[in-house]
PDB file of N, CA, C and O in Angstrom:
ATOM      1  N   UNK A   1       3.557   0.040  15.237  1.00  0.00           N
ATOM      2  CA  UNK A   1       4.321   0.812  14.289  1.00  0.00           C
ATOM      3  C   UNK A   1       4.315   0.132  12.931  1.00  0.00           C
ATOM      4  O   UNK A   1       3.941  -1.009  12.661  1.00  0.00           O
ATOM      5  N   UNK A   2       4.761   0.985  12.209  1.00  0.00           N
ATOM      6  CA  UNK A   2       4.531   0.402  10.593  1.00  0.00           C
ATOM      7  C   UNK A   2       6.138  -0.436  10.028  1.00  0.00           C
ATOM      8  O   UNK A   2       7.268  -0.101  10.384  1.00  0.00           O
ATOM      9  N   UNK A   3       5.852  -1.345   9.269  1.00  0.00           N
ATOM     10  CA  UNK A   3       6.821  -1.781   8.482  1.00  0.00           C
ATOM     11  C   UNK A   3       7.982  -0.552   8.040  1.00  0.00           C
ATOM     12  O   UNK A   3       7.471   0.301   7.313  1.00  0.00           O
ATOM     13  N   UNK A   4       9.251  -0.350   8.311  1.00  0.00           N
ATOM     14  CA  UNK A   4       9.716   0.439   7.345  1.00  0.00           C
ATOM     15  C   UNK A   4       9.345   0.302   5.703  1.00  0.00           C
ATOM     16  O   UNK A   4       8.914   1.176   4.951  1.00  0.00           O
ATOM     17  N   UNK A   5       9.596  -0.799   5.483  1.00  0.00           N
ATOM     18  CA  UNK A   5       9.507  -0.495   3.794  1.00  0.00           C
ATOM     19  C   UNK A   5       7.899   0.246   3.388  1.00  0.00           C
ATOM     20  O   UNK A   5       7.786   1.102   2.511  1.00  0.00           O
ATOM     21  N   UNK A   6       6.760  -0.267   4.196  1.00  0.00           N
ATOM     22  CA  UNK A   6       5.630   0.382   4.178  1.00  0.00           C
ATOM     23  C   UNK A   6       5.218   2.096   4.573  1.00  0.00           C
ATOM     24  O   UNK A   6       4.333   2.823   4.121  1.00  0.00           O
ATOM     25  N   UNK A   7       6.073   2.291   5.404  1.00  0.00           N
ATOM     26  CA  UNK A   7       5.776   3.876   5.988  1.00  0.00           C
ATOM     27  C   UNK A   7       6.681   4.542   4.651  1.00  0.00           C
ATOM     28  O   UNK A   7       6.251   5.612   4.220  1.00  0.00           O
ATOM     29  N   UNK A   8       7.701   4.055   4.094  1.00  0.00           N
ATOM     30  CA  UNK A   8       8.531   4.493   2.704  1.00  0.00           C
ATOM     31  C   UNK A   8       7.359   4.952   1.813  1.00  0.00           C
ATOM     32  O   UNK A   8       7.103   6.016   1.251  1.00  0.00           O
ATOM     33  N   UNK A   9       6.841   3.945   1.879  1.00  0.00           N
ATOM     34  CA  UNK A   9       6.326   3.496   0.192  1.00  0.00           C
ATOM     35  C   UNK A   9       4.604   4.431   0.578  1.00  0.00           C
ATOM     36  O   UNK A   9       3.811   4.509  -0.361  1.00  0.00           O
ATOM     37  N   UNK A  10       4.300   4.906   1.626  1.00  0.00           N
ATOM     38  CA  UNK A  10       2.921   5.467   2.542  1.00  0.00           C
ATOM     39  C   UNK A  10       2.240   7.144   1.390  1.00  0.00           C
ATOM     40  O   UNK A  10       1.125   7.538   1.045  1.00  0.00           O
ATOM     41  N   UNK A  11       3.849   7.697   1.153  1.00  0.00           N
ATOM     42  CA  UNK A  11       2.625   9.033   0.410  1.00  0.00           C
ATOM     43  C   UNK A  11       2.537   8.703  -1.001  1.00  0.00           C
ATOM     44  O   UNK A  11       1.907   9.410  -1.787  1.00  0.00           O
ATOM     45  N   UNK A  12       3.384   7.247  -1.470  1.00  0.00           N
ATOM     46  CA  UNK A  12       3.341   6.847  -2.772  1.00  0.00           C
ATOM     47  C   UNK A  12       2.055   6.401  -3.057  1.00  0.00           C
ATOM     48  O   UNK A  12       1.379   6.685  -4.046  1.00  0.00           O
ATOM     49  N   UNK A  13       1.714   5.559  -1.962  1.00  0.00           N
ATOM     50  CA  UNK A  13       0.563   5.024  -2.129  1.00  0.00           C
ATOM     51  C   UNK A  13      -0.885   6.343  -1.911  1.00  0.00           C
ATOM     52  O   UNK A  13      -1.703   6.458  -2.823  1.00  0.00           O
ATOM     53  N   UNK A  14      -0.971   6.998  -0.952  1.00  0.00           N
ATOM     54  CA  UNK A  14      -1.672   8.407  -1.668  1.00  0.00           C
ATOM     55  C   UNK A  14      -1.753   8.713  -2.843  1.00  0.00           C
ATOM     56  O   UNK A  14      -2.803   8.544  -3.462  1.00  0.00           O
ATOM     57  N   UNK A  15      -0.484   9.312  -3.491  1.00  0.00           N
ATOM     58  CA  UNK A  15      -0.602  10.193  -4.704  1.00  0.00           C
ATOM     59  C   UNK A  15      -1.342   8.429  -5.330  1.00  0.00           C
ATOM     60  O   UNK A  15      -2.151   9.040  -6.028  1.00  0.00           O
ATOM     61  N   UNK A  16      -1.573   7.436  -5.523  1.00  0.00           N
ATOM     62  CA  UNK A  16      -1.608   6.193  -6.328  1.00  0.00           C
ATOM     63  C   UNK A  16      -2.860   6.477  -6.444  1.00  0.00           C
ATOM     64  O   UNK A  16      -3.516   6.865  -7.411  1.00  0.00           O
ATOM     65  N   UNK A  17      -3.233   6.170  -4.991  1.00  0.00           N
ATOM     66  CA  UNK A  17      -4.936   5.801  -4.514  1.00  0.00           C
ATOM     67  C   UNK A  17      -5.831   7.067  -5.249  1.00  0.00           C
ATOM     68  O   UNK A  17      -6.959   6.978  -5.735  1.00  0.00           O
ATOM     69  N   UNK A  18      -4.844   8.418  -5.156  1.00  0.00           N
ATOM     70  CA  UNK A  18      -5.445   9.515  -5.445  1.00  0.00           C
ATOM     71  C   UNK A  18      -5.983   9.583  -7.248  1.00  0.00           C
ATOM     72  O   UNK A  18      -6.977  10.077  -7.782  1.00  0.00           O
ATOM     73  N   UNK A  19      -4.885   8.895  -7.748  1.00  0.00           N
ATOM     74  CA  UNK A  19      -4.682   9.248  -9.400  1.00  0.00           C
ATOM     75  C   UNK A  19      -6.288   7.919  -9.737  1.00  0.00           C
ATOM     76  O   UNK A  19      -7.330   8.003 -10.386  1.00  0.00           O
ATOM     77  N   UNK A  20      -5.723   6.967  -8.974  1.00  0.00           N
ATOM     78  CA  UNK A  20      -6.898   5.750  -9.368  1.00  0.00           C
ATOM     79  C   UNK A  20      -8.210   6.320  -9.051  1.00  0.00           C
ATOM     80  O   UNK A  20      -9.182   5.946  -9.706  1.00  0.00           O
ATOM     81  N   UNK A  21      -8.344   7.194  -8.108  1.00  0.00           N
ATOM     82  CA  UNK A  21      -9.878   7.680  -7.591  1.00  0.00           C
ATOM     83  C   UNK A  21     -10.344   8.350  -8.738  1.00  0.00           C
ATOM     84  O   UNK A  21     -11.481   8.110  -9.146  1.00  0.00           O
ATOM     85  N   UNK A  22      -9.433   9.359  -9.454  1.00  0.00           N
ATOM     86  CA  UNK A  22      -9.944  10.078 -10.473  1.00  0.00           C
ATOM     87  C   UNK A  22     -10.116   8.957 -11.552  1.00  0.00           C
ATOM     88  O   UNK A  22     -11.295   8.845 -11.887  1.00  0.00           O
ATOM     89  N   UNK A  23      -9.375   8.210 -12.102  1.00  0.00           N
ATOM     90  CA  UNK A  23      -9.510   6.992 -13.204  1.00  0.00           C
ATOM     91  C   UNK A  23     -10.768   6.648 -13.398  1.00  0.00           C
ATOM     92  O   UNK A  23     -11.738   7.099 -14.008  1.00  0.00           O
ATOM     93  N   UNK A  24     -10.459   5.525 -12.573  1.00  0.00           N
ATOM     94  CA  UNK A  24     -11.465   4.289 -12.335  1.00  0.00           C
ATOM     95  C   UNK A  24     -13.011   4.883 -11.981  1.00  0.00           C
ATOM     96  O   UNK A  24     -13.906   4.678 -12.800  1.00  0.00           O
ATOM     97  N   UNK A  25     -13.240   5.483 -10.974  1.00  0.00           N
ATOM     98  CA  UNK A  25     -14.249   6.303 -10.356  1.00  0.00           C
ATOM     99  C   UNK A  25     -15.150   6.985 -11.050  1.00  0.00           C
ATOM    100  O   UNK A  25     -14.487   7.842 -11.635  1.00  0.00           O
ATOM    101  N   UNK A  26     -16.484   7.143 -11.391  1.00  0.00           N
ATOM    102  CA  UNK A  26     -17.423   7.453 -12.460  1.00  0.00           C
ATOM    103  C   UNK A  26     -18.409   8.164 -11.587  1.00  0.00           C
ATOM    104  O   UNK A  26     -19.486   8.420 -12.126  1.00  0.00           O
ATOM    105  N   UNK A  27     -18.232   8.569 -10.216  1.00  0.00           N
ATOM    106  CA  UNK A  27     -18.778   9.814  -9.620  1.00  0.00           C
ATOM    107  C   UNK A  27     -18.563  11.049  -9.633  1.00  0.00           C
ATOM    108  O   UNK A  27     -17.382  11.368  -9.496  1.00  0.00           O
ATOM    109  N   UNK A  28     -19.675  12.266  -9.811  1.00  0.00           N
ATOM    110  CA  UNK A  28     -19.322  13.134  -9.987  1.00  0.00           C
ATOM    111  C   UNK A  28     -18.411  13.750  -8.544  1.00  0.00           C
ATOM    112  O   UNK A  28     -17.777  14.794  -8.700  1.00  0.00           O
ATOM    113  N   UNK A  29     -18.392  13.175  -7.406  1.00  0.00           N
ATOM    114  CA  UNK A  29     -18.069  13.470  -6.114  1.00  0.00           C
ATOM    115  C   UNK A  29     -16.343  12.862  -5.836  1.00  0.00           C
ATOM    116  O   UNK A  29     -15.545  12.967  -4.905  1.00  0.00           O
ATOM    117  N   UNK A  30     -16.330  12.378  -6.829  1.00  0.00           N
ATOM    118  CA  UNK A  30     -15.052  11.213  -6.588  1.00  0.00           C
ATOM    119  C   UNK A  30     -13.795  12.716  -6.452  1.00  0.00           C
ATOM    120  O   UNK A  30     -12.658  12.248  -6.399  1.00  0.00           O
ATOM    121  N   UNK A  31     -13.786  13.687  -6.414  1.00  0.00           N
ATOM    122  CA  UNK A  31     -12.678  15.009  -6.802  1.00  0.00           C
ATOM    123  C   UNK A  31     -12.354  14.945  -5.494  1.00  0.00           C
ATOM    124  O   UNK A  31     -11.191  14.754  -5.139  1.00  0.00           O
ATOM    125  N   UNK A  32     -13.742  15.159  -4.317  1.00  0.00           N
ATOM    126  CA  UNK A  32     -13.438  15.021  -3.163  1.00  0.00           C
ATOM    127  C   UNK A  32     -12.039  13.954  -2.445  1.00  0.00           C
ATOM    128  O   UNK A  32     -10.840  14.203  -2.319  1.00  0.00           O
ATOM    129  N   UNK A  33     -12.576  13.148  -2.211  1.00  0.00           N
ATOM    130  CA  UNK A  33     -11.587  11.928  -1.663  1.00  0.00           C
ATOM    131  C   UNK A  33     -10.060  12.208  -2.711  1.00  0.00           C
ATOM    132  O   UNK A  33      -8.999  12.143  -2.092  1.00  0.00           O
ATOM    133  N   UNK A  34     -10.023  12.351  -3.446  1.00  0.00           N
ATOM    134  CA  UNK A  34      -8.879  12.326  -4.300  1.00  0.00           C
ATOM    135  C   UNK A  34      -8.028  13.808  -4.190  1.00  0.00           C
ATOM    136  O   UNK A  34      -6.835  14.004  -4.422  1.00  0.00           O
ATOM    137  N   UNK A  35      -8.797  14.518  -3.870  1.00  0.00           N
ATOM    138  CA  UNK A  35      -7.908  15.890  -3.364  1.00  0.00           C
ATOM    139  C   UNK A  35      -7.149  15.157  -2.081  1.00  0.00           C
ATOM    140  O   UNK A  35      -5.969  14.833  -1.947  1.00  0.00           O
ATOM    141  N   UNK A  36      -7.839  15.074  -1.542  1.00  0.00           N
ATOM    142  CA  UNK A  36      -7.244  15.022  -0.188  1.00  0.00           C
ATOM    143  C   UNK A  36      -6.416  13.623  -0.098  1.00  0.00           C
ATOM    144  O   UNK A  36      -5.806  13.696   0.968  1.00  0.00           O
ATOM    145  N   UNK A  37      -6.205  12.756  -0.537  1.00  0.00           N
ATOM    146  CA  UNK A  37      -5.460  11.747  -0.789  1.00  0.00           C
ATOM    147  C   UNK A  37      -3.883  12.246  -1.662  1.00  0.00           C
ATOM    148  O   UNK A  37      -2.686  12.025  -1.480  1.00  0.00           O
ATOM    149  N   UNK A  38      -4.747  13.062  -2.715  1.00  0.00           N
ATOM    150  CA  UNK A  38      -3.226  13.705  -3.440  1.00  0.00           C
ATOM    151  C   UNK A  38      -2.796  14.760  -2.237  1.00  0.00           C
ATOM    152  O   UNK A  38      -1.615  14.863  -1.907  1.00  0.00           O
ATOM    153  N   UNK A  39      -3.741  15.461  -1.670  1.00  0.00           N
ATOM    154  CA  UNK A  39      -2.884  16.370  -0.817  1.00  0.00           C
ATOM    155  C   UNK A  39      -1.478  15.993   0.512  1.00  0.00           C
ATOM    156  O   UNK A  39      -0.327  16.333   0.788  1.00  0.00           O
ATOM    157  N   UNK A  40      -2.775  14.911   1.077  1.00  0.00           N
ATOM    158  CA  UNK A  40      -1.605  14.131   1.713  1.00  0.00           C
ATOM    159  C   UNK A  40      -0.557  13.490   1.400  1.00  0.00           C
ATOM    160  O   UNK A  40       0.199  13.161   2.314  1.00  0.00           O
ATOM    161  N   UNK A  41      -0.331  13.247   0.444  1.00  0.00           N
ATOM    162  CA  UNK A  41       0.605  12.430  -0.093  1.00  0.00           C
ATOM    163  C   UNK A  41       1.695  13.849  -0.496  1.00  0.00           C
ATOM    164  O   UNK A  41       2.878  13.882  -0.156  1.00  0.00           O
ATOM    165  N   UNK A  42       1.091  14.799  -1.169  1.00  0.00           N
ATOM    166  CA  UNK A  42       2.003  15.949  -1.007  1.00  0.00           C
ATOM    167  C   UNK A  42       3.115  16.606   0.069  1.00  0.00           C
ATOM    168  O   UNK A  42       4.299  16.930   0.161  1.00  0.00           O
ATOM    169  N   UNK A  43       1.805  16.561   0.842  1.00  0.00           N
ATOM    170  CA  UNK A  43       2.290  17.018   2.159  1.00  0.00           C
ATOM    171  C   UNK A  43       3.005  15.986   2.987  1.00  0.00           C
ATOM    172  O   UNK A  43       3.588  16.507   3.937  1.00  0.00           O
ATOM    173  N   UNK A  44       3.125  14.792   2.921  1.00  0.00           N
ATOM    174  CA  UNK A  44       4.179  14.025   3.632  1.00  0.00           C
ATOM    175  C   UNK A  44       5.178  13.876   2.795  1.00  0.00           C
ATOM    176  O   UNK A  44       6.115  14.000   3.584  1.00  0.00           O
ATOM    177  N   UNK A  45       5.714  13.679   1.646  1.00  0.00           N
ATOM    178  CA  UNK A  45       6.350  13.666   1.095  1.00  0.00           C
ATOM    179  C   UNK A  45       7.539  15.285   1.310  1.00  0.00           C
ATOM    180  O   UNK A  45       8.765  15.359   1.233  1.00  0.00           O
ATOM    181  N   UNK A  46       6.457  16.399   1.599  1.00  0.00           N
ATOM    182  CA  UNK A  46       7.196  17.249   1.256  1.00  0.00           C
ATOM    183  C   UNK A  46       8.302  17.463   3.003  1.00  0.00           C
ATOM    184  O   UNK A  46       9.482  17.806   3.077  1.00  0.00           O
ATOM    185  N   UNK A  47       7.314  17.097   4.190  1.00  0.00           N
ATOM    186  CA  UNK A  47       7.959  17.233   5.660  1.00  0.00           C
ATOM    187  C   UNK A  47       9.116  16.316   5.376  1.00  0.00           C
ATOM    188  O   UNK A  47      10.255  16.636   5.717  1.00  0.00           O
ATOM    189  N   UNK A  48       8.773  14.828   4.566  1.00  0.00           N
ATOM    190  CA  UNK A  48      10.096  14.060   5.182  1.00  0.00           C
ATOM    191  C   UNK A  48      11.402  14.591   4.433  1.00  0.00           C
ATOM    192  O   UNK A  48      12.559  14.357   4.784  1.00  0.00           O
ATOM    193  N   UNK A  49      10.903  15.528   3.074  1.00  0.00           N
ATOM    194  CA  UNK A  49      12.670  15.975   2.343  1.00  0.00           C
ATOM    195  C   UNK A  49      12.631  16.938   3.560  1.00  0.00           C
ATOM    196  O   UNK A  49      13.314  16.292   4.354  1.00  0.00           O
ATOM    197  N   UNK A  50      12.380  17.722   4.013  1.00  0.00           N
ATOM    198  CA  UNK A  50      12.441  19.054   4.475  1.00  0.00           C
ATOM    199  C   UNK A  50      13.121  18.666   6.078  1.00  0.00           C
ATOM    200  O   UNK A  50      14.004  19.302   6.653  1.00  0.00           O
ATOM    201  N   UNK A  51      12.525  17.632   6.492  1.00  0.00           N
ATOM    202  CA  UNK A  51      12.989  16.934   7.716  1.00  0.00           C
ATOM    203  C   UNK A  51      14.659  16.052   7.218  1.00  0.00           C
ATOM    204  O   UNK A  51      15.610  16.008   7.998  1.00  0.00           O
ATOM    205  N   UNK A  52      14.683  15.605   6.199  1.00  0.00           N
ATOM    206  CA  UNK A  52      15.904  14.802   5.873  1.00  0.00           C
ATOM    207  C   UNK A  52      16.907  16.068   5.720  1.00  0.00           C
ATOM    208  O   UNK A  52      18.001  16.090   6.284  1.00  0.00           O
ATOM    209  N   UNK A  53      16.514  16.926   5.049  1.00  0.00           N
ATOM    210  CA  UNK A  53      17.353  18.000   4.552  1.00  0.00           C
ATOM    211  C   UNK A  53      17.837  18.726   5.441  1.00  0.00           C
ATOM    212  O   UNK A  53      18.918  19.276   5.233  1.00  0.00           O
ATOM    213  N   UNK A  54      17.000  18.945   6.921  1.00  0.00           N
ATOM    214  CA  UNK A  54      17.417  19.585   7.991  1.00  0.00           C
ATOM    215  C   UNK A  54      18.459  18.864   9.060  1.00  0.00           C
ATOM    216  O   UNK A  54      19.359  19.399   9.707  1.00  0.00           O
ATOM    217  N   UNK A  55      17.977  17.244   9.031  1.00  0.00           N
ATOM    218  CA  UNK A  55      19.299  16.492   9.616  1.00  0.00           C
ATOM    219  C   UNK A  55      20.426  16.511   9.222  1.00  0.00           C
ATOM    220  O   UNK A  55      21.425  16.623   9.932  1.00  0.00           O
ATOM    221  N   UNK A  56      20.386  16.374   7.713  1.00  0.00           N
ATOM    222  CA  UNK A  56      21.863  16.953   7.122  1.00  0.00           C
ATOM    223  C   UNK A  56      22.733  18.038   7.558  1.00  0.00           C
ATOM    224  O   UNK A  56      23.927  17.876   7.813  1.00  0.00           O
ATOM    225  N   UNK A  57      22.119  19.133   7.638  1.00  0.00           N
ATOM    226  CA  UNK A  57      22.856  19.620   8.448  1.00  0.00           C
ATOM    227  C   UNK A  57      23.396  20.477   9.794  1.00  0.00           C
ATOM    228  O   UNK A  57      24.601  20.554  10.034  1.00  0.00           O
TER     229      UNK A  57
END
């Protein structure tokens, strides 16, 4: 299992990895990997409010 503070900090580091792929990256292919890095990071971010929001109440 993962570190808590690491599984926290997990779709931050997506959207990160995602923004740096487009940056740094000087391939025309680099859109690939970086969609899907921003996507995931979307998409977990968005289950754990939606999951927090549903324990509430």
């Amino acid at each position: 299992m993962l570190n808590r503070g690491l599984y926290e900090l997990l779709p931050f580091i997506y959207l990160i990895t995602s923004l740096a792929l487009v940056i740094f990256i000087d391939q025309p292919t680099r859109w690939i990997p970086a969609l899907f890095f921003g996507m995931s990071g979307v998409m977990v971010l968005r289950w754990r409010y939606q999951e927090r929001r549903r324990s509430r109440s």
